[in-house]
C-alpha positions as CSV (number, residue, x, y, z in Angstrom):
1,X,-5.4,-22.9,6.0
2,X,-3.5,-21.8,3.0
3,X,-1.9,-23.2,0.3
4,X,1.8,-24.1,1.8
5,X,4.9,-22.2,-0.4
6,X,8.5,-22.2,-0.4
7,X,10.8,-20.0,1.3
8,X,11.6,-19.1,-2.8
9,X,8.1,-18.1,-2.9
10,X,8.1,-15.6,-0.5
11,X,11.6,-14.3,-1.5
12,X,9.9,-13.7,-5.1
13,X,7.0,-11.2,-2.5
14,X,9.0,-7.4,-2.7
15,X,7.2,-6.1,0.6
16,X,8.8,-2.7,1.5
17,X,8.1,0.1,3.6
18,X,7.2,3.7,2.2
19,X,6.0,6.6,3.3
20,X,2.8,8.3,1.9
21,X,3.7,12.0,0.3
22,X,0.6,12.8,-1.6
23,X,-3.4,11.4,-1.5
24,X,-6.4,12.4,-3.1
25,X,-10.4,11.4,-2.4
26,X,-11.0,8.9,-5.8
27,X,-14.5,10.0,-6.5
28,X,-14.6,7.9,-9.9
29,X,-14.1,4.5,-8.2
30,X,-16.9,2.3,-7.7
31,X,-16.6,1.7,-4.1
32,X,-15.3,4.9,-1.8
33,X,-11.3,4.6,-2.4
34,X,-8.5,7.3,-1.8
35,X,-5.4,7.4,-4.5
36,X,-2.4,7.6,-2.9
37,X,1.6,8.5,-3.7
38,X,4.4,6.2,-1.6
39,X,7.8,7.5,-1.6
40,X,9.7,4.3,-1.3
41,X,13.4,6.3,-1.2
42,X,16.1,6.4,-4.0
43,X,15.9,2.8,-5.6
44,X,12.4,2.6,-5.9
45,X,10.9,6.3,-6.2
46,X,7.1,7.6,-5.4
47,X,4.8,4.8,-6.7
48,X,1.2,5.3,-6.9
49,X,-2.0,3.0,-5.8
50,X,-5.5,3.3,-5.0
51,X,-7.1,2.0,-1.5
52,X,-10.6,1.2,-0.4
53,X,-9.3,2.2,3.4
54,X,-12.1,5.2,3.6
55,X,-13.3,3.9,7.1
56,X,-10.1,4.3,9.1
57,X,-8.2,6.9,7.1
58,X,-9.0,10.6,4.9
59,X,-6.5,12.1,3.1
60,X,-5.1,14.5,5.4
61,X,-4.2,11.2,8.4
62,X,-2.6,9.6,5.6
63,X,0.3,12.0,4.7
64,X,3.4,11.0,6.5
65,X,2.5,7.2,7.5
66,X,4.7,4.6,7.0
67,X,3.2,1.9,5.4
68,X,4.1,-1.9,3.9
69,X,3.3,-2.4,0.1
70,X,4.0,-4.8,-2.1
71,X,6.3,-3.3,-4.9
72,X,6.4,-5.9,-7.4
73,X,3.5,-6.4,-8.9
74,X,3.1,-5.6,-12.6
75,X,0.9,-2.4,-13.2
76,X,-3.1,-2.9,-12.8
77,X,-5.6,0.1,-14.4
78,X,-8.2,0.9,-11.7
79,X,-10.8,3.1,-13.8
80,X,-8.7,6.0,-14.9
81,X,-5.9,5.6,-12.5
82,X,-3.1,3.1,-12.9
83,X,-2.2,1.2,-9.6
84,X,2.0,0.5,-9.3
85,X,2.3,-1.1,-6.1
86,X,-0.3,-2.7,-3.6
87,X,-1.0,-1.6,0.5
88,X,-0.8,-4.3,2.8
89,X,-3.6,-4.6,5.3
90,X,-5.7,-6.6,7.4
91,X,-10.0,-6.5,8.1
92,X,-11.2,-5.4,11.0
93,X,-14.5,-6.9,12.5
94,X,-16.7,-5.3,9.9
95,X,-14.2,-6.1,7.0
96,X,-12.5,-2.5,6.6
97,X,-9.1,-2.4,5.7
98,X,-6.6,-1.5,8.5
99,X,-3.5,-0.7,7.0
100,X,0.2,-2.7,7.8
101,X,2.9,0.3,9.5
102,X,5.7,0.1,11.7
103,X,5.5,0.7,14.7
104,X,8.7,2.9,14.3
105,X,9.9,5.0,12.2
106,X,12.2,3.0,9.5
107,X,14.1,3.7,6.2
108,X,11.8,4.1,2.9
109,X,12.7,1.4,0.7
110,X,13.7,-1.0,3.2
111,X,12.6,-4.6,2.5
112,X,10.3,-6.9,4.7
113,X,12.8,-9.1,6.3
């Protein structure tokens, strides 16, 4: 089990939806990673984050899905490409990265609740 946090703590989390407008292969990365563009709406904007999620998804199935992403996080370099937000997902059986989406369609920009 994990550490225990406060309901504060997990106000402080900015989870929002987005929807993916633009991705690209990310041949310079170390392991196989696609960069990726998430339009988050009008208060946020399109931020920008890199994803080992090569497995389950190519750049073309990636255009148009909803996903969740944490929006707060300060800025992290990856290689060449600067990261602005984090994807939320969880491992399958072999440890791949399956990505957190709604299961309908919802807002950009709208916060985890």
């Amino acid at each position: 089990m994990s550490k225990e946090i406060s309901y504060d703590d997990f106000e402080n989390v900015d989870i929002r939806v987005g929807t993916i407008v633009r991705a690209e292969d990310f041949p310079e990365a170390r392991k196989p990673a696609i960069k990726v563009w998430i339009d988050f709406g009008p208060d946020i904007g399109t931020k920008k984050t890199s994803a080992q999620i090569t497995r389950h998804y190519t750049t073309d199935t990636l255009i148009n899905m909803q996903v969740a992403a944490v929006v707060n996080f300060p800025p992290r370099q990856i290689g060449k490409f600067m990261s602005e937000v984090l994807m939320l997902g969880f491992p399958d059986n072999d440890g791949e990265v399956v990505l957190i989406r709604p299961d309908k369609a919802v807002p950009a920009g709208e916060k985890l609740c």
